[in-house]
C-alpha positions in Angstrom: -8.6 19.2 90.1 -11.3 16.7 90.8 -10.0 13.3 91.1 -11.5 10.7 88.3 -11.9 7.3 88.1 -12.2 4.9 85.7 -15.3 2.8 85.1 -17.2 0.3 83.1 -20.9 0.5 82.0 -22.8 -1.6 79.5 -24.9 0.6 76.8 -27.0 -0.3 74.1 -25.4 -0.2 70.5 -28.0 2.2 69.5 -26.8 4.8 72.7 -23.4 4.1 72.3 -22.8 4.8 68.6 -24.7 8.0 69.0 -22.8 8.8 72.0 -19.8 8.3 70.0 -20.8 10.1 67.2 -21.7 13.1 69.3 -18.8 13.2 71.5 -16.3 15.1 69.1 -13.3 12.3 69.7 -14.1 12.9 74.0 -16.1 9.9 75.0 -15.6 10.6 78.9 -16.7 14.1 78.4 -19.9 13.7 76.4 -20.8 11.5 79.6 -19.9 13.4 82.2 -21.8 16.1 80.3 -24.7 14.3 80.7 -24.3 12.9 84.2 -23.8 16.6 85.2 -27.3 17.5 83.4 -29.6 14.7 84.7 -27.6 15.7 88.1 -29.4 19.1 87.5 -32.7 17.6 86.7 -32.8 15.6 89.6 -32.0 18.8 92.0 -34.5 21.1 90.7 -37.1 19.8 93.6 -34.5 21.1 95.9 -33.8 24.2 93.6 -37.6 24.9 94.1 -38.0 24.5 97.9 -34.7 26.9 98.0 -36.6 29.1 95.8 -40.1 29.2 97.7 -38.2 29.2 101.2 -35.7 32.3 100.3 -38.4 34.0 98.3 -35.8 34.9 96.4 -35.1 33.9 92.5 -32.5 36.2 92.2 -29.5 35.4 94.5 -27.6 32.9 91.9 -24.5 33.4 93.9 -26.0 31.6 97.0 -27.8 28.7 94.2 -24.2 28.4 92.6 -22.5 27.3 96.1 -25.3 25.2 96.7 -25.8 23.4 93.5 -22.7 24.4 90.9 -22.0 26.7 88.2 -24.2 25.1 85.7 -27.2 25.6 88.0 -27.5 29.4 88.1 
């Protein structure tokens, strides 16, 4: 089990209540959901230059270790 810890960050009303409407009662998840998405986004340059130096789009095993579950 990962270890969490608890934080504080300031949203807008706006993001917040539609956070909160989304989340389904889980607050912390809905976020972490998110965190772990633009996570993603922001390794897909290194995704690519995997990619083009492998030659290889197909080895999701390898991409998983690397980068998560979510990624392959």
């Amino acid at each position: 089990m990962s270890t969490r810890t608890r934080t504080t960050v300031t949203l807008p009303d706006d993001l917040l209540a539609h956070a909160r409407a989304a989340a389904g009662g889980n607050l912390s998840a809905y976020i972490e959901h998110a965190l772990r998405a633009q996570q993603l986004r922001d390794a897909a340059p290194a995704v690519r230059a995997w990619r083009e130096r492998t030659a290889c789009d197909a080895d999701t095993e390898e991409l998983a270790d690397a980068f998560g579950e979510d990624v392959a």
